[in-house]
GUKOLTI-119100 format. One record per residue (C-alpha): x, y, z; residue in one letter. Coordinates in steps of 0.2 Angstrom, whole numbers, padded with zeros to 4 digits, always signed. Each point is the difference from the previous one (the first is absolute). Layout:
// GUKOLTI-119100
XYZA;...
***
This chain:
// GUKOLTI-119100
-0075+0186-0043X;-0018+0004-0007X;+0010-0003-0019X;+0004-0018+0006X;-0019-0004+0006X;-0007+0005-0016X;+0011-0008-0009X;-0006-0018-0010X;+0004-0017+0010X;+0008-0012-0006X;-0005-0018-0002X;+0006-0005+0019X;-0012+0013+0005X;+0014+0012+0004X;+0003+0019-0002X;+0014+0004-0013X;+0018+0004+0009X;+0011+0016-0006X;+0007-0012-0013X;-0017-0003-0005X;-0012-0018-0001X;+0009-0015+0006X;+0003-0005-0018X;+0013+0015+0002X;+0008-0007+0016X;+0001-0017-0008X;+0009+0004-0015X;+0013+0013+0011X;+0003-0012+0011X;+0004-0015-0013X;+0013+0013-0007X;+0008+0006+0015X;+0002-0018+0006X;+0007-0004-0019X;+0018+0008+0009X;-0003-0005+0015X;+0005-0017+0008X;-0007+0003+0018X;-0015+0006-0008X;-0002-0012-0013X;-0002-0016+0012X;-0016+0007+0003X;-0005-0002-0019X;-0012-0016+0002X;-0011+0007+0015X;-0002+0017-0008X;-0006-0007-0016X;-0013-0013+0009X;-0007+0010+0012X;+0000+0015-0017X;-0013-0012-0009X;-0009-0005+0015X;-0004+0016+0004X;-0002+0006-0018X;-0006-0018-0009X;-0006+0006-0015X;+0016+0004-0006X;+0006-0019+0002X;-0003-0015-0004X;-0012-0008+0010X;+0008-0017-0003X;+0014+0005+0009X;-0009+0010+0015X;-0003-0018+0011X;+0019-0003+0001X;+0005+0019+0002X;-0012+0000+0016X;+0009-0017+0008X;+0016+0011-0002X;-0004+0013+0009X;-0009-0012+0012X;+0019-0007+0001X;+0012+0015+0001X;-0012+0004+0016X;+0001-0014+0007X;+0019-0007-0004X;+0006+0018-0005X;+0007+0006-0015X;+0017-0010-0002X;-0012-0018+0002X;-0012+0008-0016X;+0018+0003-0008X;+0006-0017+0002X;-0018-0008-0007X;+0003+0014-0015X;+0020-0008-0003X;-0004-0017+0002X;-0016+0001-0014X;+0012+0012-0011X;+0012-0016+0002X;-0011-0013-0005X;-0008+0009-0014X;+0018+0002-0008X;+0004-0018+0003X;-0016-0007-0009X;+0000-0017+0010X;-0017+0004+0007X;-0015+0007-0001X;+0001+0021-0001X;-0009+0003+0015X;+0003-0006+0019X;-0015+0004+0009X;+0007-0010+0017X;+0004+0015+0009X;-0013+0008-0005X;-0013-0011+0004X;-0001+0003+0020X;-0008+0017-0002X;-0018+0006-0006X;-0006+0001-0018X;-0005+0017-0004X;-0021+0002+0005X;-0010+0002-0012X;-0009+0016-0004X;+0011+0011+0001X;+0008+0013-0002X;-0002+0008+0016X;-0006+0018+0000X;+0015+0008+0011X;+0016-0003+0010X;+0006+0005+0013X;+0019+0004-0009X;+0002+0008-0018X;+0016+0001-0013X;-0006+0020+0000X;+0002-0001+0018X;+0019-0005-0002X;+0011+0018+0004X;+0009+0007-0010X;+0015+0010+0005X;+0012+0009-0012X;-0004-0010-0012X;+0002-0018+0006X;-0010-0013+0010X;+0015-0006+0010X;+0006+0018+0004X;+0000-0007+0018X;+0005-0016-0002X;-0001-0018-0005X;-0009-0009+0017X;-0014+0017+0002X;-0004-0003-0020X;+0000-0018+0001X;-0013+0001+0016X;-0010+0011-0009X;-0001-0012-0014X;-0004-0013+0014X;-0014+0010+0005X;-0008+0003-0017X;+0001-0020-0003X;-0009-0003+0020X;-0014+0012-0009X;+0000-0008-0013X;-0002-0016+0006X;-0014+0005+0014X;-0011+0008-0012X;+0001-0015-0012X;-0005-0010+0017X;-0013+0010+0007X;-0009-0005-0014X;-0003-0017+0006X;-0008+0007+0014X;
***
């Protein structure tokens, strides 16, 4: 435990996991869910609340719309973000408009300014690991604690309107 305390912090402010800094959890997780179907439909959330919580890996273009999705799977949950992801994939292969539908978007809050915040509540190194796998107990418990990482993300971004 001491090891783990003294150990750097990572950009979201927290302590490194067994795996290592977040970045580590991030990439394992991108490939575990690479084979995995169950996983993999949480794709989208764990990449925008990844960059909200570690923005200076992103692009901060993309930031603003990454925190209205996350602001969406919480409130509609995952399979409505899933059918805004579908229906812009679709339009995008059609070419008859615009690339980008911000109507579903456009009910929740822009991302504050002056950010980003120091600390969340939920990490990616929090995420268990357990004989090698995130899912090891299943889909629904790995998909809430997903959930519960993006409800960090999200209130710490929101706290600092405050």
């Amino acid at each position: 435990m001491t090891e783990r305390l003294t150990m750097a912090r990572c950009e979201c402010g927290a302590a490194a996991g067994p795996l290592g800094a977040c970045v580590d959890y991030y990439h394992a997780v991108l490939a575990e869910e690479q084979g995995d179907p169950g996983m993999y439909r949480w794709h989208a959330v764990v990449v925008c609340a990844y960059f909200l919580q570690h923005p200076s890996g992103a692009h901060p273009k993309y930031l603003d719309d990454q925190f209205r999705q996350l602001q969406l799977c919480l409130d509609r949950g995952l399979d409505a973000l899933l059918r805004v992801g579908a229906r812009q994939v679709a339009r995008n292969r059609h070419g008859a408009r615009p690339a980008h539908d911000p109507d579903p978007l456009s009910a929740y809050a822009p991302l504050p300014p002056g950010g980003p915040p120091r600390h969340f509540r939920a990490t990616f190194s929090d995420l268990p690991v357990r004989d090698g796998s995130f899912v090891s107990d299943g889909h629904p418990a790995y998909g809430r604690r997903i959930e519960t990482i993006a409800a960090a993300t999200v209130e710490s971004w929101r706290s600092l309107q405050a």
